[in-house]
C-alpha positions as CSV (number, residue, x, y, z in Angstrom):
1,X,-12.2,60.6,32.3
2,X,-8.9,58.5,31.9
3,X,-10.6,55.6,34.2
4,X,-13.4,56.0,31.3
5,X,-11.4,55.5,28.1
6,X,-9.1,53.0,29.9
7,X,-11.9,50.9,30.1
8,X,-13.2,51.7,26.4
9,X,-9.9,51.0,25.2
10,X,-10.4,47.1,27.3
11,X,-13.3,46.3,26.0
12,X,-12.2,47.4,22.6
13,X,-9.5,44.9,22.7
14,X,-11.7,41.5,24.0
15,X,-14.5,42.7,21.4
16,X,-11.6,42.4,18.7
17,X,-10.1,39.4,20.1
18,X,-13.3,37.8,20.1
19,X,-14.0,38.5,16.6
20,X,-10.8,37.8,15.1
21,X,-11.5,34.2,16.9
22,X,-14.5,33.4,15.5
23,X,-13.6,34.7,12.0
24,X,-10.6,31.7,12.2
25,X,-12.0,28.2,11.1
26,X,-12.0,25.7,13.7
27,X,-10.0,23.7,11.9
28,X,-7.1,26.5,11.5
29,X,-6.9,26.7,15.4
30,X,-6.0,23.0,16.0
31,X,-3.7,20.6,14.4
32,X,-5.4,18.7,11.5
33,X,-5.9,14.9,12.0
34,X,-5.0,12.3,9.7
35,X,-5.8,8.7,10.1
36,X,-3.8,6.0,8.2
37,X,-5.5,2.6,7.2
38,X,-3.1,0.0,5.7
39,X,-3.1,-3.5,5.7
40,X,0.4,-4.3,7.2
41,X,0.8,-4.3,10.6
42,X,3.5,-1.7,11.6
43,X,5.7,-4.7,13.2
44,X,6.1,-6.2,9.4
45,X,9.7,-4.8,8.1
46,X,8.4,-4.0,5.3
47,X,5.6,-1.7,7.0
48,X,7.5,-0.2,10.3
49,X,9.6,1.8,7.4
50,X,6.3,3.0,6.1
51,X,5.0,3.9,10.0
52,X,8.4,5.6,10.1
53,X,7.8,7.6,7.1
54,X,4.5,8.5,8.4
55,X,5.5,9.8,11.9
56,X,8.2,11.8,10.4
57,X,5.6,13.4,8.1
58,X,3.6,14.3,10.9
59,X,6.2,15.6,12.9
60,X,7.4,17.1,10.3
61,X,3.7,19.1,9.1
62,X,3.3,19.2,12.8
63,X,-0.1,17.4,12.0
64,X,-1.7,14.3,14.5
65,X,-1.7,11.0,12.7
66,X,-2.7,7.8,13.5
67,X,-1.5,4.8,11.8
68,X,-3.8,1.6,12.1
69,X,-3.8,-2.0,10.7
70,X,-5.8,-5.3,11.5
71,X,-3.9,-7.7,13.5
72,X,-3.6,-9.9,10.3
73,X,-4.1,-9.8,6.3
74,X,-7.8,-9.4,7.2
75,X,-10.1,-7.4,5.0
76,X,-13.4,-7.3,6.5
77,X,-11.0,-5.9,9.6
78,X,-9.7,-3.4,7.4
79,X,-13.1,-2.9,6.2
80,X,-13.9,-1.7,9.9
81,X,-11.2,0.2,10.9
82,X,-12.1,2.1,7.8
83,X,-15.7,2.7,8.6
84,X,-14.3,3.9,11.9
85,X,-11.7,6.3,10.7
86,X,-14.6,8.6,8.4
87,X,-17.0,8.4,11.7
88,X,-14.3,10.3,13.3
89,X,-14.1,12.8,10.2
90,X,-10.3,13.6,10.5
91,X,-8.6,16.2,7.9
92,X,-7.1,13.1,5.8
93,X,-7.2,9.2,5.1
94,X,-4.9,7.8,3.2
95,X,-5.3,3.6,2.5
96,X,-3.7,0.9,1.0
97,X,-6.0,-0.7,-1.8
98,X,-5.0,-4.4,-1.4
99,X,-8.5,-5.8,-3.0
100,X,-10.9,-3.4,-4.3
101,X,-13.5,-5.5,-3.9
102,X,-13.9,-5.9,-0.5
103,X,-12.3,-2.0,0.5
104,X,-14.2,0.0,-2.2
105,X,-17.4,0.6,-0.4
106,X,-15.8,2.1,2.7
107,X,-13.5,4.2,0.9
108,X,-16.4,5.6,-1.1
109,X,-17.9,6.0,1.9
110,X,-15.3,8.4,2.9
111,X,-15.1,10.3,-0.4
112,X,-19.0,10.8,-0.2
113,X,-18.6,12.3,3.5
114,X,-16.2,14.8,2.2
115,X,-12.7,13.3,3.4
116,X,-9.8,14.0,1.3
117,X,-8.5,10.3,0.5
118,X,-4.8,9.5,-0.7
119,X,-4.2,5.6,-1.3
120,X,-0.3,4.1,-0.7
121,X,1.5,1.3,-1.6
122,X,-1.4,-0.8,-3.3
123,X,-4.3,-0.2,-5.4
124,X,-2.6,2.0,-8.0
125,X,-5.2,0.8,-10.5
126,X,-8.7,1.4,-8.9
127,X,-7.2,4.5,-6.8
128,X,-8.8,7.3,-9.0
129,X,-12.1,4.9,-9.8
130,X,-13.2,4.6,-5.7
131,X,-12.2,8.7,-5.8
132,X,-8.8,8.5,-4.2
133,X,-6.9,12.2,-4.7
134,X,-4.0,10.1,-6.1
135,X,-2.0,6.9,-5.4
136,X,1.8,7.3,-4.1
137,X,3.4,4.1,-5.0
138,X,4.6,1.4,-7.9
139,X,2.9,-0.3,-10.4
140,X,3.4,-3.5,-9.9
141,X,2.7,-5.6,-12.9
142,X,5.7,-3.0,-14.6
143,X,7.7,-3.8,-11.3
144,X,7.5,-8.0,-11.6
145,X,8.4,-7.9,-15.4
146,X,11.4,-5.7,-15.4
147,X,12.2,-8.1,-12.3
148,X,11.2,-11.2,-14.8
149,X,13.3,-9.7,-17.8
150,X,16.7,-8.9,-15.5
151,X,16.0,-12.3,-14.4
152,X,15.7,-13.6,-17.9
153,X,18.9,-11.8,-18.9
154,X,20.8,-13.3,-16.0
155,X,20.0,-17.1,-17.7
156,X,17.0,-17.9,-15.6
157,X,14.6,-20.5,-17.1
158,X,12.6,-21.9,-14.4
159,X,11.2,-19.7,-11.8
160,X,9.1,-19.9,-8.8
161,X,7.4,-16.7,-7.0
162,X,7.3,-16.9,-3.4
163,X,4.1,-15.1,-2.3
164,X,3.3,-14.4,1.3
165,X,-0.2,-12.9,0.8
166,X,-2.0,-14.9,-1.7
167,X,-5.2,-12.8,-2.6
168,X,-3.1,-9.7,-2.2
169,X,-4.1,-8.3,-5.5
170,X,-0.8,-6.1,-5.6
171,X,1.1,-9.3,-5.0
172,X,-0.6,-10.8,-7.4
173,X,0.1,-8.8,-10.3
174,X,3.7,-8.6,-9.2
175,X,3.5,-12.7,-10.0
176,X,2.1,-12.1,-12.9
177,X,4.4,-9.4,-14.0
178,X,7.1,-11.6,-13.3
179,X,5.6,-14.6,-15.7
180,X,5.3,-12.1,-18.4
181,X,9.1,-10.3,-18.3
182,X,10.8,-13.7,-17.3
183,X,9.3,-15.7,-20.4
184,X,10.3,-19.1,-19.1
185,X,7.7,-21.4,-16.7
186,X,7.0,-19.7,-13.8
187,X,5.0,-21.1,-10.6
188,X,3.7,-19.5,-7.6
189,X,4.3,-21.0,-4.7
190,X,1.9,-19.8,-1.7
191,X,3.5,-19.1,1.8
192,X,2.4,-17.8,5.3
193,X,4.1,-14.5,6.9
194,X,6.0,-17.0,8.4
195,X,10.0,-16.9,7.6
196,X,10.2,-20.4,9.0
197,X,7.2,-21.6,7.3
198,X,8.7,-19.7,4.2
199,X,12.3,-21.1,4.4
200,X,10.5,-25.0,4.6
201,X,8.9,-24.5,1.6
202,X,11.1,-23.2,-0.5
203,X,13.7,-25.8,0.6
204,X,10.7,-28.5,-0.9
205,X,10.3,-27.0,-3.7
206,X,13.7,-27.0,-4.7
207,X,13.9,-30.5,-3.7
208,X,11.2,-32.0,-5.5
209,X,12.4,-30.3,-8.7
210,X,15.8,-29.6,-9.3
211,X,15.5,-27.6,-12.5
212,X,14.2,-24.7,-10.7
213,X,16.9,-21.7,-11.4
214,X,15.4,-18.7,-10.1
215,X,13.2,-17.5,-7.2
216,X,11.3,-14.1,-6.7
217,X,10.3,-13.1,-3.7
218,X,7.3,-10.4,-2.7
219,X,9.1,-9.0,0.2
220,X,12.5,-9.4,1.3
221,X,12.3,-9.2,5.3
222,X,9.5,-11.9,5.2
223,X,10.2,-14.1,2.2
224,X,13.6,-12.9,0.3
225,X,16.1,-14.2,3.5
226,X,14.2,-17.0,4.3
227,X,14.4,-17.8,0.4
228,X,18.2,-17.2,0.4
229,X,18.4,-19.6,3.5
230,X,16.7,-22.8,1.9
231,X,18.8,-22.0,-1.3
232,X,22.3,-22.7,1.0
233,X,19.8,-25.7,3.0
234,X,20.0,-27.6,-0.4
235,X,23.3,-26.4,-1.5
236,X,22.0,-24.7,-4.8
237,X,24.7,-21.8,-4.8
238,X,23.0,-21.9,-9.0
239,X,19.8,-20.7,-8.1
240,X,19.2,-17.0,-8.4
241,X,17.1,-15.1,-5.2
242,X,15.9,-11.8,-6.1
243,X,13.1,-10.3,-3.9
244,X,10.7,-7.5,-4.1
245,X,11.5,-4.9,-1.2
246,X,14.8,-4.4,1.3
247,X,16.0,-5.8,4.5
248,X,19.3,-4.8,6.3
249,X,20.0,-8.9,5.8
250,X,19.0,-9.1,2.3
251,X,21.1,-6.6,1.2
252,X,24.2,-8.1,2.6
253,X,23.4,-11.4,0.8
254,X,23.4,-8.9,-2.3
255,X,26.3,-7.5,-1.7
256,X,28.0,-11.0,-1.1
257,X,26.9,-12.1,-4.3
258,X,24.0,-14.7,-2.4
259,X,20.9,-12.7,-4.3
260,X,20.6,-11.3,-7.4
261,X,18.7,-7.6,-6.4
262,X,16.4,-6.0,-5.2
263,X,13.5,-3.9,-6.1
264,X,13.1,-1.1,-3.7
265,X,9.7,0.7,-4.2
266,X,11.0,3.2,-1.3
267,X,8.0,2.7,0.8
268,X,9.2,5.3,3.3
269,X,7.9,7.5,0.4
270,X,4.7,5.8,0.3
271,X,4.0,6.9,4.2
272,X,5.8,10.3,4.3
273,X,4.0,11.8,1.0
274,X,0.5,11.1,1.8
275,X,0.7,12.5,5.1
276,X,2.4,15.9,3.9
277,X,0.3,16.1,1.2
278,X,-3.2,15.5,3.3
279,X,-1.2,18.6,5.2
280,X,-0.8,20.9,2.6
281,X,-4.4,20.1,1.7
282,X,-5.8,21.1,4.8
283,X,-3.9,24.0,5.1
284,X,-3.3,25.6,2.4
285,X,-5.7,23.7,-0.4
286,X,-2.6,22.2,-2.5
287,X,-2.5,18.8,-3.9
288,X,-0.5,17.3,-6.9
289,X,-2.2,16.7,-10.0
290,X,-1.7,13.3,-10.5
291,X,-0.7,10.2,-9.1
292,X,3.1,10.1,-7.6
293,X,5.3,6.6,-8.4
294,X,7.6,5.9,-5.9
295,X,9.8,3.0,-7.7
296,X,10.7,0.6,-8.9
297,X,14.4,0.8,-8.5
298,X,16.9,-2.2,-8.8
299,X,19.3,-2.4,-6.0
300,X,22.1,-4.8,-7.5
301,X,25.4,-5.4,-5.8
302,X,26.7,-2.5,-6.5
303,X,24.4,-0.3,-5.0
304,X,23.7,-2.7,-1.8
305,X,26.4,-1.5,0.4
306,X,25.7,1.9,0.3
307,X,21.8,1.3,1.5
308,X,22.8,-1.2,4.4
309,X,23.1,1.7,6.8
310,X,19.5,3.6,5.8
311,X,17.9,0.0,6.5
312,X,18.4,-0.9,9.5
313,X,17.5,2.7,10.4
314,X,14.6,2.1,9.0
315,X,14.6,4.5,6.1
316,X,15.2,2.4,3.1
């Protein structure tokens, strides 16, 4: 008789187990996936702080992510890796937005196949149109005219704007902002990724015409240093740097009085919030209401030194 109700008592026991599995959603018994799609390679400065923000999200939410970027500013690349993210249906996508355009359709694609979709960093404007949850990030025509108007108040008259990624559309509007807050002529001058590349034309253009004052750059790792360098190649110690974005080096030539600021958009931000909030999401069905702004902030020379440190770790 004991043997018997032994036995009942087993079977019991698997027949609950059993059901109290399959009463759990699939997707509660594993780690959600999230795939990130942006357009700057994770070895750029400017994007290994996002990458870090993102693997310390995931760590942190205890989540899978995958971070993944065409080799080069390449948008029928980013296109693809796109397209191949929502075949692999993960729990999340978050993108960057740099040209609506040519991104929109995949996006869309992934909104219509039921993928929760958070864009970072750019795309602020069409974010909500293509179906995005919300944007974490600046807006960047606001961002180049308070840069243009501190600029303005520091006496510049004559400005160029040093973009790397002409047909960026975030850059772009960062250039225009710029023109609009500085008041005074601006021109953009169009660059590679290269700092060497950078540096050489800068250096002409302040050459060739010597009433240029002021220089804005659209990221200080790639453009901002190399800009300060061809300002000490033609011994300009007049002309004002400023630069979108921080580097470890260009926030020492803040705080030695070689650049004017900089405008941290605290794109560590941009990668960690997506990521926990695509978490949240799949666990518990929260999201924020609206779109989340993650700058601008100006980092002058007083404020330079004390961000030095969280740079080179990669945070700031």
């Amino acid at each position: 008789m004991k043997s018997l109700l032994t036995g009942l008592v087993a079977a019991a026991a698997v027949s609950a187990t059993f059901t109290l599995a399959t009463a759990i959603p699939a997707a509660a018994q594993q780690s959600p996936r999230i795939i990130v799609v942006s357009h700057g390679q994770a070895n750029d400065p400017f994007w290994s702080v996002v990458k870090n923000g993102v693997t310390a999200a995931g760590q942190d939410m205890k989540v899978q992510v995958d971070y993944r970027a065409p080799e080069t500013f390449d948008m029928v690349a980013m296109s693809q890796l796109i397209d191949a993210a929502v075949n692999q249906k993960p729990a999340g996508l978050i993108v960057s937005i740099p040209d609506a355009s040519a991104l929109g359709p995949a996006i869309q694609k992934a909104v219509a196949a039921g993928i929760p979709v958070i864009s970072m960093n750019s795309g602020s404007d069409v974010s909500k149109k293509l179906g995005a949850l919300l944007h974490v990030g600046q807006d960047e025509v606001d961002a180049g005219r308070i840069a243009g108007a501190k600029l303005k108040e520091m006496g510049g008259k004559i400005g160029i704007c040093v973009n790397q990624e002409v047909g960026n559309v975030s850059l772009d509007l960062r250039c225009k902002g710029f023109a609009e807050g500085f008041g005074g002529k601006v021109t953009v001058l169009p660059v590679s990724n290269d700092p060497t590349d950078i540096r050489a034309k800068v250096k002409a253009a302040l050459t060739s015409d010597g009433s240029i004052d002021t220089i804005l750059a659209l990221g200080a790792g790639t453009a901002g240093e190399p800009s300060v360098a061809a300002v000490k190649d033609v011994g300009k110690s007049g002309v004002r740097v400023a630069s979108f974005d921080l580097s470890a080096n260009f926030l020492k030539s803040i705080a030695a009085g070689e650049a004017a600021f900089a405008i941290d958009q605290q794109q560590y931000l941009q990668g960690y919030l997506p990521v926990t909030f695509l978490a949240l999401n799949a666990k518990y069905g929260l999201v924020p209401g609206g779109n989340v702004p993650s700058g601008p902030n100006l980092i002058t020379k007083e404020k330079a030194a004390q961000v030095v440190e969280l740079s080179a770790k990669g945070i700031r």
